[in-house]
N, C-alpha and C positions, 0 to 999 in steps of 0.2 A: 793631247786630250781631245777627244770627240764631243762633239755638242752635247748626246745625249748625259755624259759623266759630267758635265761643264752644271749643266743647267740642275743637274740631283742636286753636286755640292753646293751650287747657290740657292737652293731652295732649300737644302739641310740648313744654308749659312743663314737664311733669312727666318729660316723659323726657330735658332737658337740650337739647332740640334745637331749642329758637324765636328765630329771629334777632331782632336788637336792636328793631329794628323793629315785629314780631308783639308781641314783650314789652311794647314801649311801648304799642301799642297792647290787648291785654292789661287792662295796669296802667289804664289809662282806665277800661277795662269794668266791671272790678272796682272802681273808686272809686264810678263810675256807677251801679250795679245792686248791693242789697244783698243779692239774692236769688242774684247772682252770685257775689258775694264768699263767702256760703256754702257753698254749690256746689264752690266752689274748695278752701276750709278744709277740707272734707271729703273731695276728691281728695287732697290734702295729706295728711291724717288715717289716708286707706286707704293712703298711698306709706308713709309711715313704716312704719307696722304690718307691711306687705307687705316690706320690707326687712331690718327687724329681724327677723322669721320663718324668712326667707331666712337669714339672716348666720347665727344658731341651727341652724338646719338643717344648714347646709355646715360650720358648727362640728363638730359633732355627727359628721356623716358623716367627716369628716377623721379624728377620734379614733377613729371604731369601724375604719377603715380601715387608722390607724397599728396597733389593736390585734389586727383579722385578720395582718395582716401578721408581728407577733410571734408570734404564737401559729401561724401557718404556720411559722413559720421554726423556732420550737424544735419542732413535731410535726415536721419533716423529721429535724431533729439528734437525736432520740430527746431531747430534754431534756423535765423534768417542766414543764408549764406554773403 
């Protein structure tokens, strides 16, 4: 398998969208190549991190949003914040 076909099906793999098939064969490559299996460990590695950052983020934003949102509503009503 050639890098370019290598790195589709691991970015198919990584975004949920490689049919049974690509997987399987995938899964070969990675038994196959140890240099691949790395490779892979470490697309892995940056999806987690890339995720958990995200989930944090949108956390984050949601609360400061909740809390504009009060503080808009009592500066309308004249109440003290």
């Amino acid at each position: 398998m050639n890098q370019r076909k290598f790195l589709h099906l691991l970015n198919l793999y990584i975004d949920g969208e490689i049919p049974s098939a690509m997987a399987a064969e995938l899964e070969k490559e990675l038994i196959a190549n140890p240099k691949r299996r790395a490779i892979y460990d470490d697309y892995c590695r940056i999806h987690r991190a890339t995720k958990l950052v995200y989930d944090r983020f949108r956390e984050a934003a949601a609360t400061q949003s909740i809390e504009s949102v009060r503080l808009f509503q009592m500066a309308s009503t004249g109440l003290p914040a």
